[in-house]
N, C-alpha and C positions, 0 to 999 in steps of 0.2 A: 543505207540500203533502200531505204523507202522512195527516196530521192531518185536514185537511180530506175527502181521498177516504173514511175511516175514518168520517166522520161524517155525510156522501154517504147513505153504503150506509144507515145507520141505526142501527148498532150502536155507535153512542157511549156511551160511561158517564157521560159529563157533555153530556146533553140540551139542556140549556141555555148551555152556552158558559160556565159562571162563573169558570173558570180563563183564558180567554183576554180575558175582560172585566177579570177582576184583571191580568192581564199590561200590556192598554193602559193601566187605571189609573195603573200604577205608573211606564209609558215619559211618559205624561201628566203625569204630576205631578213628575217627572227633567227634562224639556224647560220647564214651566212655572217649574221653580226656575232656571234660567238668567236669567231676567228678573226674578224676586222675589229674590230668594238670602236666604237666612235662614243666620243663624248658628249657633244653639240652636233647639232644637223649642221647640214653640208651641202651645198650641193655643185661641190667641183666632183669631177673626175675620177674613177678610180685608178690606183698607180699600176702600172704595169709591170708587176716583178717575174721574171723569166725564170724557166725550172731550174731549179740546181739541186746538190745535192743536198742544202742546208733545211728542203722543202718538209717540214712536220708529216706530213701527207705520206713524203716516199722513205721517210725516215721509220716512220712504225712500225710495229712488231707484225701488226695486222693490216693492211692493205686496204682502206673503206673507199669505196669509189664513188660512192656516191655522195661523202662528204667531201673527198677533192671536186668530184664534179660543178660540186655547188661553188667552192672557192672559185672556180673556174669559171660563175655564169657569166661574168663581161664578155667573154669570148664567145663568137657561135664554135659551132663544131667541128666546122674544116678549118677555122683556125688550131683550136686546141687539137687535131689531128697534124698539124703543119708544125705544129710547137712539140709533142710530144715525137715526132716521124727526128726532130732537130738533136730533143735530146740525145734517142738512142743513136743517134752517130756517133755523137760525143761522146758515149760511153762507149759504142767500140772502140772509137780511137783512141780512147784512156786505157782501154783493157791492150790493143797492140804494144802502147807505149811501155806498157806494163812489163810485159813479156818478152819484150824487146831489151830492157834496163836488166834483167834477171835472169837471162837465157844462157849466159858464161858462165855463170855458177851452176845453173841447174843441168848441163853438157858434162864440166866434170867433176859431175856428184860421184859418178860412177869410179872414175879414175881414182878419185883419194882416196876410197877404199880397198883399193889394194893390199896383199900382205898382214890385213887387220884379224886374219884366220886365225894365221899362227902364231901372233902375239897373244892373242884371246888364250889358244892351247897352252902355252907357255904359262900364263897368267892360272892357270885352272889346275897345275901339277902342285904348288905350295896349298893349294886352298884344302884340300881334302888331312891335309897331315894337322892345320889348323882347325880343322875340325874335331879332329881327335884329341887332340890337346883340349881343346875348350872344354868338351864331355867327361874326358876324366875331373879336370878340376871342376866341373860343375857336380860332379858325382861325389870326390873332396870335399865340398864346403856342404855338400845337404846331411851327409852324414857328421858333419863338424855341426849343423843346428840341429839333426836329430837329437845330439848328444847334451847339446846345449838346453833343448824345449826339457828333455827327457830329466834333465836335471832342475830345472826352473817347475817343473809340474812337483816332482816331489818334494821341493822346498816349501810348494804353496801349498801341498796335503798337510807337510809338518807342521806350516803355518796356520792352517785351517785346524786342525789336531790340538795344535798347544793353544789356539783360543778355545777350542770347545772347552780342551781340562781346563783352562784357565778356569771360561764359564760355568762346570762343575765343582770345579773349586768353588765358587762365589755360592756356587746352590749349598753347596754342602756346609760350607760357614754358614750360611744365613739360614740356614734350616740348623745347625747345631746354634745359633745364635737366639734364633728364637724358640728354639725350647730351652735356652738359658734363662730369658727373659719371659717368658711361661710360666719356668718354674716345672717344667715337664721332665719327669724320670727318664735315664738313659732303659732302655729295655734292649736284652741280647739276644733277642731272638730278632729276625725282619721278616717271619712272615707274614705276610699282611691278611692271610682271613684271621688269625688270634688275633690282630689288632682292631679288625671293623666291629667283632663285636663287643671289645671295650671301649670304642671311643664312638659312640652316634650322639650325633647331634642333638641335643634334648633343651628345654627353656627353660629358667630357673624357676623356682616355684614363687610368690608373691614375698616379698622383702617384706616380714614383719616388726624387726626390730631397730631402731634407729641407730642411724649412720653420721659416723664422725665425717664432715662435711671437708676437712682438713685432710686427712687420710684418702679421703674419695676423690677429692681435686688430685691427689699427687696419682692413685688409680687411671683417672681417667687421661691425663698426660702418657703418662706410662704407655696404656693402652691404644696412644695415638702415634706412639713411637715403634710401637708392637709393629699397628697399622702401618704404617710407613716401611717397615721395614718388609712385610710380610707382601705387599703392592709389588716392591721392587722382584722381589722371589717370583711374584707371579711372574713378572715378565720375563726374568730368565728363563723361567719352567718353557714358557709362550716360545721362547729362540730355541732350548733345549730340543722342543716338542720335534721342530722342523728336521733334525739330524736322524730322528726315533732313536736317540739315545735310551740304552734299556736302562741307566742309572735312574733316569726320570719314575721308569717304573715301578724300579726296585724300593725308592723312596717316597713313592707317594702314599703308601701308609699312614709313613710321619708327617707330611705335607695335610691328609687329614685327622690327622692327631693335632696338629697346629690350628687349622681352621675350626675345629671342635672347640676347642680349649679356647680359642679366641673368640668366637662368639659367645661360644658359655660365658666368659670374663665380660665382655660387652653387654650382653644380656643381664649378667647381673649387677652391674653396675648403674647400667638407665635404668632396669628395675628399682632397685635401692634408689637412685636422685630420683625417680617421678616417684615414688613411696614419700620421699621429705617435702617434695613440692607439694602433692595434695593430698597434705595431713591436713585436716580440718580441725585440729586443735589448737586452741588459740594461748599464743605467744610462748608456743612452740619452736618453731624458727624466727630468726631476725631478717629483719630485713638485709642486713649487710649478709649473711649467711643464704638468703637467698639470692640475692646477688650470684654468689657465690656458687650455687646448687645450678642456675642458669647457664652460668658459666660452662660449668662441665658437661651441661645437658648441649648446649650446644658442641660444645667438642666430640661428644657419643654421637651425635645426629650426623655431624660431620664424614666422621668412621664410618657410619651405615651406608653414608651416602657413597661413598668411596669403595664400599664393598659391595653393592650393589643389592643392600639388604633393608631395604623401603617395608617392605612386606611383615617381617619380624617385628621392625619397630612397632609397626598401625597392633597385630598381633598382641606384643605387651601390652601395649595405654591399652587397646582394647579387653584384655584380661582383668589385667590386675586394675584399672582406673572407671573403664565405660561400666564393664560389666556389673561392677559390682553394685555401682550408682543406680545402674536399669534397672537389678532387681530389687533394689528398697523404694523405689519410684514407681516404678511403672508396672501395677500390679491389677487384675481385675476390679477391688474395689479401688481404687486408687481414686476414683474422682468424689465414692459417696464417703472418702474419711480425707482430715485433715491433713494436710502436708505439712511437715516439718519446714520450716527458713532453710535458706542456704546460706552459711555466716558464712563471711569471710575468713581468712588466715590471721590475722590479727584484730585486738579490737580498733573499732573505727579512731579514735583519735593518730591513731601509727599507721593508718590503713595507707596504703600507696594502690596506685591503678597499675593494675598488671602495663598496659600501654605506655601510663607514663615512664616505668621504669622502661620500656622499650624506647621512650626518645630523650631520655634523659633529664627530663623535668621530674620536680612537681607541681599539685593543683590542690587544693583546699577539699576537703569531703565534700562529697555529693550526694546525695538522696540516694537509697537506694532502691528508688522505686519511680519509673519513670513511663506513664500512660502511654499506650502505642492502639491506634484505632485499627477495627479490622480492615479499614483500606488504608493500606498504607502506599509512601511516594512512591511514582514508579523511576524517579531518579536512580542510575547506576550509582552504587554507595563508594564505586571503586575508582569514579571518575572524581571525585572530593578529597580533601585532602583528610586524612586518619588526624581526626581530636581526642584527645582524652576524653575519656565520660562513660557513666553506664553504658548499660547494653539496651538495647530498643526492645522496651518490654511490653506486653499485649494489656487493655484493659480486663482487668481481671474481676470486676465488681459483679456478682452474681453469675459467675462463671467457673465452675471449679475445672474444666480443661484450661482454659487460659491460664490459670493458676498452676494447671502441670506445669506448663508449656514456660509461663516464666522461671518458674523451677529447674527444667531444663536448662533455657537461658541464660542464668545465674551461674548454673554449675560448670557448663563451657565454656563462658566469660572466662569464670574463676579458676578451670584447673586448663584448660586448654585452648583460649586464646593466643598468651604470648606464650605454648610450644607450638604452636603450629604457625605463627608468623617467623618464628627464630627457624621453622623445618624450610616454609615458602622461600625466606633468605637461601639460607645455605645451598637448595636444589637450586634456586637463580644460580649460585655464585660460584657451584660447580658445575652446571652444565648439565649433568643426569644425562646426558647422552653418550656416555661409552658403552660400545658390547659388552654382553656377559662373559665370564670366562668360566670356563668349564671345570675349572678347578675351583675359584673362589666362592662362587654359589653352590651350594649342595639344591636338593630337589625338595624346594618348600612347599607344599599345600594348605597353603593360611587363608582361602578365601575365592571369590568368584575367579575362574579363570580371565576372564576380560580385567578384571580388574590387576590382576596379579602382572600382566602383560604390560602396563604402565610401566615410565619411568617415573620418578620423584615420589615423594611422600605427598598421602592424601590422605592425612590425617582426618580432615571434614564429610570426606568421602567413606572409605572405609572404616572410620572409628566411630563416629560420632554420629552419621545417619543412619547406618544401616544397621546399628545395634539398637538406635530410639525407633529407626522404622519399621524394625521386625517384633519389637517387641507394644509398638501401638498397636501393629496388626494383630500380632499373635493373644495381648491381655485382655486389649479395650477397642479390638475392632469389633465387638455385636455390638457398642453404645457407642462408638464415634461414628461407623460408621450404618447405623442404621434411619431407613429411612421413613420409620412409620408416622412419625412425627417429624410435620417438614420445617416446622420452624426451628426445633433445638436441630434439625439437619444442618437447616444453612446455616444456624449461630456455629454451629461445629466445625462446618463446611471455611466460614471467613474465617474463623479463629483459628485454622489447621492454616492456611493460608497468607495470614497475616503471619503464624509460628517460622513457617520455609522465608518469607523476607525480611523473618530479622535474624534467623539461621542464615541468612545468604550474610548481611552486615556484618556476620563472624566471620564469615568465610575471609583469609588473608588475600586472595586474587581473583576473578572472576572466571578464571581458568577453575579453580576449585567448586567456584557456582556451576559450570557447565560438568563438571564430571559428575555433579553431585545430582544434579536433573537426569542424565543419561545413567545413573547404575540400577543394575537390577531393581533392587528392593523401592527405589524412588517410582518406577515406571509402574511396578505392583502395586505399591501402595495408591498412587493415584486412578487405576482400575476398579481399586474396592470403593470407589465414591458411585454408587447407582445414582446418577444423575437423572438417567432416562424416568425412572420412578418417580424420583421429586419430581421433577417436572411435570410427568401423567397427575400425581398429585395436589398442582397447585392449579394444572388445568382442570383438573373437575373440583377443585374450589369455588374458582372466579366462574366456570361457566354455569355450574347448578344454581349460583344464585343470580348470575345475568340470564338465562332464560328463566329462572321466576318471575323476574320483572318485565323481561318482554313478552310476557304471555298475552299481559291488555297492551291491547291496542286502540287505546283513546287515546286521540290529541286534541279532544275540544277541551277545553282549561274550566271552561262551566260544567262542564258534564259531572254528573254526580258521583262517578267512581272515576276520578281523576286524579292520579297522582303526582302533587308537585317535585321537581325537580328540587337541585340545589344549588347554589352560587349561581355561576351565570347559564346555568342548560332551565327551561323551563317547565322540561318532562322527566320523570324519575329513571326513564331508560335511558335515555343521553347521558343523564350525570351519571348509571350505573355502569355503562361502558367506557365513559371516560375514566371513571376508577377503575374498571378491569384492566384499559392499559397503563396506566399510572402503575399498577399494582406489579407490574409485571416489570417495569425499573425502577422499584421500593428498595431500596437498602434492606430491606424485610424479606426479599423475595429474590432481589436480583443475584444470579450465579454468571460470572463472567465466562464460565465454560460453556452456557447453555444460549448462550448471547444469539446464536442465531434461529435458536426456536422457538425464544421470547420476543424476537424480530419476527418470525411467519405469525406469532400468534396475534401479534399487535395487527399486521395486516386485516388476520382474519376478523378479528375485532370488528374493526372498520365496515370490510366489507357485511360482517353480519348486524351491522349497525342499521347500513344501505337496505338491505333486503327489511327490513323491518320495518323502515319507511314506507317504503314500495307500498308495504302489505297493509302496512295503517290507514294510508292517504286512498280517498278514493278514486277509484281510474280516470282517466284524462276524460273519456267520451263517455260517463255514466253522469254527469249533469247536462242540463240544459245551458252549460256555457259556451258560448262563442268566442273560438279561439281570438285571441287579441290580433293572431293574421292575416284573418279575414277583413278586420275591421279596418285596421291601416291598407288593405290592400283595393279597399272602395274609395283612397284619397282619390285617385285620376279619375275614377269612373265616374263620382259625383261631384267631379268639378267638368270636367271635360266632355261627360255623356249624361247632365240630370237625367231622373228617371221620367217621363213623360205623365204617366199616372199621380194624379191627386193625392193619391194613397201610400205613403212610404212601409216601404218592404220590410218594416221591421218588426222585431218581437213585439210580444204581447205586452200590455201594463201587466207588471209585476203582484200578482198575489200575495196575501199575508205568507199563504206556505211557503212560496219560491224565496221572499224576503228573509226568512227562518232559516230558509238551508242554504240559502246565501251567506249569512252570516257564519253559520255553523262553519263552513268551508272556508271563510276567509280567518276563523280561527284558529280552523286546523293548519292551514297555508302559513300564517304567521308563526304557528307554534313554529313547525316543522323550519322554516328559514333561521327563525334565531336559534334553535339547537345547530343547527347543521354549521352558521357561521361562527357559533362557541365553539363546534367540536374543531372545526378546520382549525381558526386562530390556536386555542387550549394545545392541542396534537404537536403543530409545528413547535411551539414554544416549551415543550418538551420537548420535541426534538433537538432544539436549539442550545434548550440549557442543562439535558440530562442524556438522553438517546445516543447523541452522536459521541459523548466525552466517552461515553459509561462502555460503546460499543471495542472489542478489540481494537487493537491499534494495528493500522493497516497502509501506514505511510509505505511498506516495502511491494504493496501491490499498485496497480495500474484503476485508478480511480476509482477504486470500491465504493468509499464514501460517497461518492456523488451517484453512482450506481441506487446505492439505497435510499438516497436522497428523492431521489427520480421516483423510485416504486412507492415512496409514501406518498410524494406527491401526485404519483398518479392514483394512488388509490382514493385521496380528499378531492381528486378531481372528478370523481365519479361523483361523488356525493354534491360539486358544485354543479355539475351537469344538470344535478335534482332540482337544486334548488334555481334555475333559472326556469326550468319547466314548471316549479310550483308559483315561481314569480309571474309566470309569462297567462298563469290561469287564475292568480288576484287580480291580475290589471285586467282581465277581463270582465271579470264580474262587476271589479269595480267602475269598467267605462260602460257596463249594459245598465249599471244599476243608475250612473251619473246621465246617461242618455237618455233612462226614463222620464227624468225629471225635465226633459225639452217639451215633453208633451203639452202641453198648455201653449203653446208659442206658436202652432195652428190656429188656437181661437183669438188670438187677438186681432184681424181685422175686425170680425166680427162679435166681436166685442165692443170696438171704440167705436162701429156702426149703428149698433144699437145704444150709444150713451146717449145722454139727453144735452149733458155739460160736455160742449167743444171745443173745452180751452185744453192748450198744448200740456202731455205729461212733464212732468216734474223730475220724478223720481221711477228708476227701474221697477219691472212686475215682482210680484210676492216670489216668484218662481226663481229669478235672477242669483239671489244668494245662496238656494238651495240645490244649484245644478250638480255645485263640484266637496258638497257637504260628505255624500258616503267616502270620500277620500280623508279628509277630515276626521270624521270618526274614524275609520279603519289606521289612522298613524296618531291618534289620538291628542289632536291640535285642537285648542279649546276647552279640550274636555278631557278629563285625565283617563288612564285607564285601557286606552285603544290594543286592539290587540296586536297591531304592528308597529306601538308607540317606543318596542328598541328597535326597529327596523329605522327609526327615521332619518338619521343620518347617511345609511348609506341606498336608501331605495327610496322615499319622498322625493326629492328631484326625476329622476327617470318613471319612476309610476307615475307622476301626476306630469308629463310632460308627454307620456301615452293617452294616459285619458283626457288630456285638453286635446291632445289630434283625435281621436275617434270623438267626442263631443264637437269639434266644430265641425268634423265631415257631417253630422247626424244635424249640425246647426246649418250647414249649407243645403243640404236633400231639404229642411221643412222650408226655408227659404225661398227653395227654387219651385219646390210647392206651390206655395203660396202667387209667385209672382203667377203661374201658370194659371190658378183660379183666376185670380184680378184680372186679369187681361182674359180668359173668360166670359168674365163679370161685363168687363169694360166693353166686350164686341156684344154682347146679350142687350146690353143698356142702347147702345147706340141703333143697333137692331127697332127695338122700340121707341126711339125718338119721333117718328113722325106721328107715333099714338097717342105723344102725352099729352096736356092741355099746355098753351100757349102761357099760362098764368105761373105754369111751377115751372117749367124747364130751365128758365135759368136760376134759381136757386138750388135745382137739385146739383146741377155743374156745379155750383159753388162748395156746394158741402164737401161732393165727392172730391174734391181738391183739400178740402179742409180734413176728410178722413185720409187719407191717402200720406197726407204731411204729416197728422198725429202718429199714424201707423208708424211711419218710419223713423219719429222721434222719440219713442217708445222703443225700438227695435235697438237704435242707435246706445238709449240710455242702458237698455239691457246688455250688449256684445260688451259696452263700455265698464258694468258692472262684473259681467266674468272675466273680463280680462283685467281687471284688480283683484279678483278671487284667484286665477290661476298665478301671476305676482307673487301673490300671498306664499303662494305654496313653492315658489322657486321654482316656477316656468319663464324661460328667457319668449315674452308671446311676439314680441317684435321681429324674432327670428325663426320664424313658424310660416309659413307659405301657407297652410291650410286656414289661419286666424288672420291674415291679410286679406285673403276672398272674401275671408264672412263680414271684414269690415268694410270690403270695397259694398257688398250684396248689401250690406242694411244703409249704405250711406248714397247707396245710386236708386233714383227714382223705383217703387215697385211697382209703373206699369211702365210703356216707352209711351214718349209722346207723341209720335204719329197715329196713336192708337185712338 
């Protein structure tokens, strides 16, 4: 479009189109090769094939003309006008021919149809009488299948009929079969309100007397036949239901007359075998006997499970087994009197592991006492394979909860480990997933509704937590869980702690661990832990005695109310807040619930570390020191622009008092860096080997870890920030204090011009050694003692490689000094040459060449002496730009010779 408006206006470069005429050429002859297609380039001729009627083009459904046209381009137009004018002859004169071959038949069409009326009429008098016939017999055979469906429907009602009675027949046997097998009295009456209130459902009272174990196996058989047979009833009843046969109703009385009677029977029979299982009198039952007692308990469990009565069971062990154990246990004084052992069923030589007998072995006696730490492994115990062996018991040495708690443990090893791996079995191995049926369940309220709503038995759930967790809370929750004393808290806190992960290593599946976390009483119990308290408590521990110690603020180490530090921090406030955060991931202190408020506090730590420096140290611009910036930043100007003046721009010679508080601050600077790179190192290496293990586990989030990795390190990054600032104002002082000491190195022309002795120096000035000494003392090389002497390893190279650059910039300014006097000197002398006497003049040239050479062999022997003193201190001086001038300046003539 653009193209076109462009060519519009007039100002086209191509007037005639030839690019747009080659563009349709080329789409021309790309669209025409569709219908031609060549395989190789060519360039003969194209064939000339003449219209017919075999042409694709005139053959289509739809008529494109402009794609014949294109087949057509070898032709101009008055050809293909001449060629198509040919066709349509041809086609008239095929359509004459046409019509011409076919004109005798189509003449007498007319004729043949003569007389075709009346045979039609003819043809049309039978058809109506066959139609009547047809009607009746179709009217014949509908009512011959009326008769037929009519009869076929009430053979399938009879048939539908005599199975229903069949199927009340089968109700009514097995409902007279199992009150055979009951042992249930025929009663003559059927109304059923007289019978609901002889027959409700009730639970046996506590089996006190013992049971013939031989009698009880062939009971609990019996009763699984009962079962069985009773299952099958239901599901008749369940087909019955669909017809609303009223026989169903009539007999559901008896139907719960059976289900009473059957539970009852069930009821008291698990009652009785868990009565023989956890007698705790010894050698009482046998081992082969219990065997035996297992046996049938598994077959009851079985039956429960089938009838859909989970709830019942947890119910009994909880009566007649938990309960009773809770209340001689777990009593208000319960922790200040002694606990009775929990022996085992036999004595120890006969003893067998409940487990073992679960996989068939035996194993030699074991201790029955086996140390379990309050952090215990976070390994899932259900991902291992189940070994024989005690139960994972808590340290109990000066701990009388621990002591409940393996008392506990003992006792659910002992009476309800292997029932509840034999309940975990059976709910596998039946599934637990069938609906309830409305008849086999009656309406139990044994317990939380959520919980009742379960499928399978949760013996570990409903028996065993929620009876020890209501009655921790209810006896001994002011002394477990109170918080006024935080140490016996946390010892309470890990040992309640450690109690739930070896209560979980009982648990038979980790399906049982997670119901047992999520039930009511578990979520309560772990609300009565006031955490928020302990913690407010352990924080105004650690902080009332960390701001006692940070109240002084002295960091000079001489200073007479100074207190020392310990291990590696050198002030008593460093080491006190590095125990404040140590203290706070102490096994003494640490609570893994409160993990992220002992992480803000450790920050805070840190950062009230910082401030405390700040406030110690004094401000940057309250001495008379020269930032070390300025100094390096005179390299170019005093090499590149000497100052013209005699007099170099610098401080004053240093006073005894300035030397005083000089030192004092290079004390304080040292203190303050070897804490701060204690605290950094010490900090992370807690982090390293305690912080990060000890912090929740956070593998299912998105880099938490390195999150908090980041914010400690940014918080010691503040604190490093300090100490480059407190670095950056020793090496100052120290290169003002090493700069003083150049002062003498102006008087030596004038010095060696007033000697009397003009033989060449020897040996460097007194002043030479002493340049780069306050460095020296301050990392205490030589001399023990220094107050930066643990700094030396990591800042002696870089400090002393600052103050040999600010010493030779301050060595090249007196240099370039100097030459400017001399030459001076040199024009002032020459000035008065024509005055002097003819006798001395040339001896005075003499000298003056003789002082001039000593001057700068002197100069030489000096630069040459500090640069073995900087050496010394681990300065590379050969790679120094600033100590290459000064040695080019003392070794090239100190006046010019045209002078």
């Amino acid at each position: 479009m653009s193209l076109r408006v462009f060519q519009a206006t007039g100002k086209s470069p191509d007037p005639y189109e030839l690019e747009r005429l080659a563009e349709e050429l080329v789409a021309r002859e790309l669209v025409g090769s569709s219908y031609t297609p060549r395989t190789t380039a060519s360039t003969e001729l194209p064939i000339y094939v003449p219209l017919s009627h075999d042409n694709p083009h005139l053959t289509a459904e739809v008529f494109n003309v402009e794609e014949f046209l294109l087949s057509r381009s070898h032709m101009s137009l008055q050809d293909l006008r001449s060629e198509l004018r040919d066709y349509l002859t041809s086609l008239k004169e095929e359509l004459v021919l046409l019509i011409n071959d076919d004109y005798e038949a189509f003449i007498s069409l007319s004729t043949d149809l003569r007389g075709e009326g009346s045979r039609l009429e003819k043809l049309k008098l039978p058809l109506d009488d066959l139609r009547k016939r047809i009607l009746e017999s179709r009217a014949g055979l509908q009512a011959t299948q009326d008769s037929i469906q009519e009869t076929l429907d009430a053979r399938t009602n009879l048939r539908e009929e005599k199975a229903l009675l069949h199927l009340l027949l089968k109700i009514s046997e097995s409902v007279t079969r199992l009150e055979s097998l009951l042992l249930i009295s025929q009663v003559a009456t059927s109304s059923l309100e007289s019978h609901n209130s002889n027959y409700q459902f009730h639970l046996p009272a506590p089996a006190g007397q013992p049971v013939d174990a031989k009698s009880q196996g062939k009971r609990a058989k019996h009763l699984s036949r009962v079962t069985a047979e009773y299952t099958q009833l239901l599901y008749h009843i369940e087909k019955a239901k669909e017809d609303n046969c009223a026989f169903v109703d009539e007999i559901r009385w008896r139907i719960d007359r059976i289900q009473s009677t059957l539970t009852s029977d069930l009821d008291h029979v698990f009652s009785a075998i868990l009565g023989s299982l956890t007698d705790t009198k010894a050698g009482k039952v046998s081992d082969q006997e219990r065997a035996k007692l297992y046996v049938d308990l598994t077959e009851c469990l079985r039956i429960y499970d089938s009838l859909h009565l989970w709830r019942v069971v947890e119910e009994i062990m909880r009566r007649d087994v938990m309960q009773t154990f809770v209340k001689k246990t777990i009593f208000p004084d319960a922790l200040a009197t002694s606990l009775s052992p929990v022996l085992p069923h036999t004595p120890l030589p006969a003893a067998v592991s409940t487990r073992t007998e679960l996989h068939g072995g035996a194993l030699l006696p074991r201790t029955p006492y086996t140390p379990f730490t309050a952090f215990a492994t976070k390994q899932n115990p259900f991902e291992a394979s189940h070994v024989s062996g005690p139960v994972h018991l808590l340290d109990e040495s000066n701990d009388p909860l621990a002591k409940l708690y393996n008392q506990i443990l003992r006792f659910i090893e002992r009476d309800f480990g292997r029932i509840m791996e034999i309940a975990e079995r059976v709910s596998l191995k039946a599934g637990s997933t069938k609906p309830h049926s409305s008849i086999a369940l009656g309406n139990y309220d044994l317990g939380d509704a959520q919980q009742a709503s379960a499928d399978g038995f949760e013996i570990m759930t409903n028996v065993v937590w929620a009876e020890i967790g209501r009655a921790i809370m209810d006896e001994l929750g002011t002394v477990v869980f109170a918080p006024g004393n935080p140490n016996e808290f946390r010892k309470h806190h890990s040992t309640t702690q450690a109690f739930f992960r070896s209560l979980e290593f009982l648990a038979p599946s980790t399906h049982s661990v997670q119901n047992m976390r999520s039930h009511p009483v578990f979520t309560a119990f772990q609300r009565r832990w006031q955490l928020s308290v302990y913690f407010q408590l352990r924080w105004k521990e650690v902080v009332t005695k960390l701001e006692e110690t940070l109240s002084s603020r002295i960091l000079d180490p001489e200073a007479p109310s100074f207190t020392p530090g310990r291990n590696v921090f050198v002030t008593a406030q460093a080491a006190e807040v590095f125990i404040a955060i140590a203290s706070c991931w102490s096994a003494e202190g640490y609570i893994p619930d409160l993990a992220h408020r002992f992480w803000k506090f450790t920050l805070q730590l840190l950062s009230r570390y910082r401030e405390w420096l700040e406030s110690s140290l004094p401000p940057a611009g309250g001495s008379p020191v020269k930032p070390a910036v300025n100094i390096a930043n005179e390299k170019t100007s005093a090499i590149v622009n000497p100052p013209r003046s005699s007099t170099p721009g610098l401080t004053p010679e240093a006073t005894i008092e300035s030397t005083a508080a000089d030192e004092i601050l290079l004390r304080q600077f040292a203190t303050a860096l070897v804490d701060i790179r204690a605290m950094t190192s010490q900090v992370l290496h807690l982090w390293r080997e305690e912080i990060s293990m000890m912090l929740p586990d956070t593998s299912m989030e998105d880099n938490t870890e390195g999150v908090l990795e980041v914010a400690l390190k940014t918080q010691l990054e503040q604190l490093r920030t300090l100490s480059t600032s407190l670095c950056s104002q020793a090496t100052a002082i120290l290169s003002r204090r090493c700069c003083d000491a150049l002062l003498p190195v102006r008087s030596i022309p004038s010095q060696f011009r007033a000697m009397s002795n003009k033989r060449l120096p020897s040996e460097p000035s007194y002043f030479a050694p002493t340049i780069l000494r306050p460095v020296r003392i301050f990392f205490g090389i030589g001399i023990g003692g220094g107050p930066g002497e643990r700094l030396k390893e990591e800042l002696l190279r870089n400090v002393s490689t600052d103050v040999v650059e600010s010493v030779c910039q301050r060595y090249i300014q007196y240099l370039t000094a100097m030459k400017k006097t001399e030459e001076s000197l040199r024009r002032l002398k020459k000035g008065k040459k024509s005055t002097l006497s003819i006798f001395g003049s040339a001896t005075a040239g003499k000298d003056d060449g003789k002082d001039e050479e000593r001057i700068r062999a002197q100069m030489i022997l000096d630069v040459e002496a500090f640069k073995t003193e900087g050496e010394a201190l681990g300065v590379d001086m050969h790679s120094m730009d600033s100590f290459m001038v000064l040695d080019q300046m003392v070794r090239a003539e100190l006046v010019d010779g045209d002078l």
